[in-house]
C-alpha positions, 0 to 999 in steps of 0.5 A, a space after each residue: 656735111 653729108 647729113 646737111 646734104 641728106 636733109 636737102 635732097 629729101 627737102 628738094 624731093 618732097 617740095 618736087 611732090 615726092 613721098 616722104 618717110 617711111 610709107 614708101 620705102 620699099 619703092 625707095 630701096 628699089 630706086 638705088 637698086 635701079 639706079 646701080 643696075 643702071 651703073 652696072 649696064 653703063 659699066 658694060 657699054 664703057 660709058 663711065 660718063 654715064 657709070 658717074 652719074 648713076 652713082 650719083 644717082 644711087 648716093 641721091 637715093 640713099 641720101 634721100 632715104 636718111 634725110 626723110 627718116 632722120 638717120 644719122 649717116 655720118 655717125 652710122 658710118 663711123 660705128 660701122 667703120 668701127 666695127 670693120 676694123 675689128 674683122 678679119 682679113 677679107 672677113 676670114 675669106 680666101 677669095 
């Protein structure tokens, strides 16, 4: 289900004109940045309608990165998953 998402948020960008793929990536990976400063300034102003929609926000970015690159997020997640369960507690943090 979320790869089907992917793919439809990067078709909807593209047939908005956007760029696609790898050519533009550091723009892309600059965008869900932008878009968790903005989560971050709405967090400060206690405005959690906006805070929701910037994390929306952010999940449409990185959305649109696995659609145009063809990265299988669902399956990434549960190997990464699979790796953090085998770390330790708070990574062997104290803090």
């Amino acid at each position: 289900m979320l790869n089907k998402l992917c793919k439809d948020i990067a078709l909807w960008r593209e047939e908005k004109g956007f760029e696609t793929g790898w050519s533009n990536m550091p723009e892309k990976l600059m965008l869900v940045v932008t878009e968790l400063s903005e989560a971050m300034e709405a967090l400060r102003h206690d405005d959690k309608q906006n805070f929701k929609e910037e994390i929306a926000d952010t999940y449409i970015r990185l959305c649109d990165i696995c659609g145009s690159v063809d990265i299988d997020i669902e399956s990434e997640i549960t190997s990464k998953m699979e790796v953090n369960k085998n770390r330790p507690h708070k990574h062997g943090k104290t803090c």
